[in-house]
N, C-alpha and C positions, 0 to 999 in steps of 0.2 A: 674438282675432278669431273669428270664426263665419264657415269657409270651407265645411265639408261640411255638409250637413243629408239626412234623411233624409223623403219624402214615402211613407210605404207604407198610408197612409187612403186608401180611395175615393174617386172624385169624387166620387157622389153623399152622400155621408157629409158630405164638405168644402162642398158646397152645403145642406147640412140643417144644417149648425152654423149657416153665414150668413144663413139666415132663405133660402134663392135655388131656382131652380127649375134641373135638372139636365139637357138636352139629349142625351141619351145616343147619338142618333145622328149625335155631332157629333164626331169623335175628339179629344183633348185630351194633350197632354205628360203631366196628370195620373190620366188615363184607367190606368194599369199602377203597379203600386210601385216604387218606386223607395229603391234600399239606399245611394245613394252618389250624392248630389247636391253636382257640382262648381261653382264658376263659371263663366258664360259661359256654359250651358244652360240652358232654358227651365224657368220655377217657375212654379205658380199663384201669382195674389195677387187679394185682394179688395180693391177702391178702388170711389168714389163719381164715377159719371158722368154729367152733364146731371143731378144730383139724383139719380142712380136708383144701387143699388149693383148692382156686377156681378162678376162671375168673368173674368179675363184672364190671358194668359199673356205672360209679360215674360223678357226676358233677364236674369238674376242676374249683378250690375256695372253701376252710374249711369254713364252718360256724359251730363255736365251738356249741355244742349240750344245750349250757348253752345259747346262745343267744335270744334277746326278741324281736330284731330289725328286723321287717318281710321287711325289704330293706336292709338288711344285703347283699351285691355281694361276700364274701365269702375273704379267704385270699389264693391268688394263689402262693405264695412262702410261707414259714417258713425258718430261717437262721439256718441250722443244729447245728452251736455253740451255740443256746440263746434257742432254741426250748422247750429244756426238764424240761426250766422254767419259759418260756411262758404261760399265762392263757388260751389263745386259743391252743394250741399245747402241754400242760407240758401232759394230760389224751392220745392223741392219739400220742406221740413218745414212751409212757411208751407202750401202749396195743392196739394202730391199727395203726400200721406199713403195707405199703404195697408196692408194683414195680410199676411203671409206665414204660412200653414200649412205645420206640417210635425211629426210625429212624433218628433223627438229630433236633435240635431247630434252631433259629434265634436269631440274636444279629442285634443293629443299630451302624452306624459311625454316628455320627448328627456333622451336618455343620451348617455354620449360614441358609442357606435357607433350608434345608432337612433333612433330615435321609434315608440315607442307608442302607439297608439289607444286611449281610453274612449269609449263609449258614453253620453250623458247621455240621459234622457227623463223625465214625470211617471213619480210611482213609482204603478206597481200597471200605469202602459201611459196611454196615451191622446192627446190632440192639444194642439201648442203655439201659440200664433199670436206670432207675432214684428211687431213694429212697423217699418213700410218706409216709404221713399220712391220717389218714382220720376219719371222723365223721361221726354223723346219728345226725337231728335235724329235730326237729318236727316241721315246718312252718305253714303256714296258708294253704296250700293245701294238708299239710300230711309231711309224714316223705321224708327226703331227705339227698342221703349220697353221702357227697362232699370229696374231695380229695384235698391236699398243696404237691409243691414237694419243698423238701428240697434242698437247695442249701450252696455251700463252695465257698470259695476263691477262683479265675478266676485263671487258670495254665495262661504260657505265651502267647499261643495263640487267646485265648482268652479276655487277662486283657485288649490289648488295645483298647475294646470298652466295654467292660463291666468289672466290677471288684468281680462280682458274675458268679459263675456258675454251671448247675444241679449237685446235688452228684449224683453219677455213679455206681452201685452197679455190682462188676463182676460177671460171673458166679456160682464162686465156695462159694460167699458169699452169694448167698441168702436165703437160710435156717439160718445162723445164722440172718440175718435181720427181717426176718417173724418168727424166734424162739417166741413161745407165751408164752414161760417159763423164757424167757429174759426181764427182764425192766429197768435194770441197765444202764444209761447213761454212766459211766464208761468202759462198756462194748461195747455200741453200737457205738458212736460216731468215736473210732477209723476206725470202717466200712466208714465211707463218708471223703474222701480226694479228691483232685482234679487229675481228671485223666489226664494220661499221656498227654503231649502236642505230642509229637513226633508218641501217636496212634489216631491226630488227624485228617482232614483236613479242610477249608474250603475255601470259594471265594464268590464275591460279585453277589449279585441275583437282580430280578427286583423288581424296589421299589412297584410294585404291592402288596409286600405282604406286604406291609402297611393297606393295605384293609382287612379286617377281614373275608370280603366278598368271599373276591380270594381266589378259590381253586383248583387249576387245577394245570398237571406234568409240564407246562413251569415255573412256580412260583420256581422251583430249577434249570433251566438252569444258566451257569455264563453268566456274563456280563462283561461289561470292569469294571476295578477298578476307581471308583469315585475319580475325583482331590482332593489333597487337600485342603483344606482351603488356600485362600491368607491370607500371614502373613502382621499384621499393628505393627505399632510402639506402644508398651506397653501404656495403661494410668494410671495416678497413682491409677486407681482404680484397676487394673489391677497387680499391686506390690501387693506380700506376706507380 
């Protein structure tokens, strides 16, 4: 799954990729960098409204607009193959689709004592945009509109710690994505593949960003690469 991501691009940056005009006197969650984006706090996303595309900030975790459960914490993934049939996800893959920017996530190695952090991002540095859905429900303290990022099949670099990972929408695709004339799963699904391994990088970071809390630029310095696990002799529980 794709639970941490990191946002440390500018707004104004995040608005010049989407074609959008940038309000600077308007403060924004994306307004500062951000080293260690958990669930349940606010992400930019770009989605298509009254026709017009815009810049918004949404809570990360869908709570489908049908929910009764006011301790509902939201759904932070959606599996892009099952989504469009999904009860929580089948209304917002068909008609609120949106981007999620963000600079690189994190994946763990888990060992019998710990878990280990990588760093994934494009190689060389630069911006991802990840393929979202999102909702509007009406809670106990008003309306609230959450965001799922859809996720595919883990490319190679990524599979050996994880076997999911974000769908990746390139540039030249994102108007067909935010298309509001589009609801054909037939149509869409082709857009989320797993991106190139070879346009990827990453390396292992401090297990500080296990804290949810941690948010500061040393949290993506590398570190040395975590030992293996020592290998034991199989037990029969242990047989396929």
């Amino acid at each position: 799954m794709c639970a941490r991501i990191t946002i440390t691009t500018t707004g104004t940056e995040i608005a010049d990729l989407f074609g959008l005009s940038y309000d600077m006197s308007n403060p924004r969650p994306l307004a500062r960098p951000r080293y260690n984006v958990a669930p349940s706090t606010i992400i930019p996303v770009m989605r298509v409204a009254n026709g017009v595309r815009e810049l918004a900030d949404l809570r990360w975790g869908l709570i489908p607009f049908w929910n009764t459960n006011p301790k509902h914490t939201g759904f932070v993934n959606a599996r892009a193959e099952t989504a469009p049939a999904k009860p929580a996800f089948r209304d917002p893959f068909r008609w609120r689709r949106c981007l999620v920017p963000a600079d690189g996530f994190f994946e763990w190695k888990t060992t019998r004592k710990t878990k280990h952090p990588y760093f994934f991002r494009k190689a060389g540095g630069g911006m991802f945009v990840y393929a979202g859905v999102w909702d509007r429900w009406k809670g106990p303290h008003g309306l609230v509109e959450t965001v799922a990022v859809l996720t595919v099949p883990a490319n190679d670099l990524v599979k050996p710690l994880h076997e999911r990972m974000p769908a990746i929408i390139s540039e030249g695709q994102f108007g067909a994505w935010l298309d509001p004339n589009e609801s054909r799963p037939s149509r869409l699904l082709p857009l989320l593949q797993p991106y190139p391994n070879e346009r990827m990088e990453k390396w292992a970071v401090s297990e500080k960003v296990n804290s949810a809390t941690s948010d500061d630029p040393d949290l993506l310095a590398a570190v040395p690469e975590p030992p293996l696990p020592t290998w034991t002799q199989p037990t029969l529980f242990d047989v396929a």
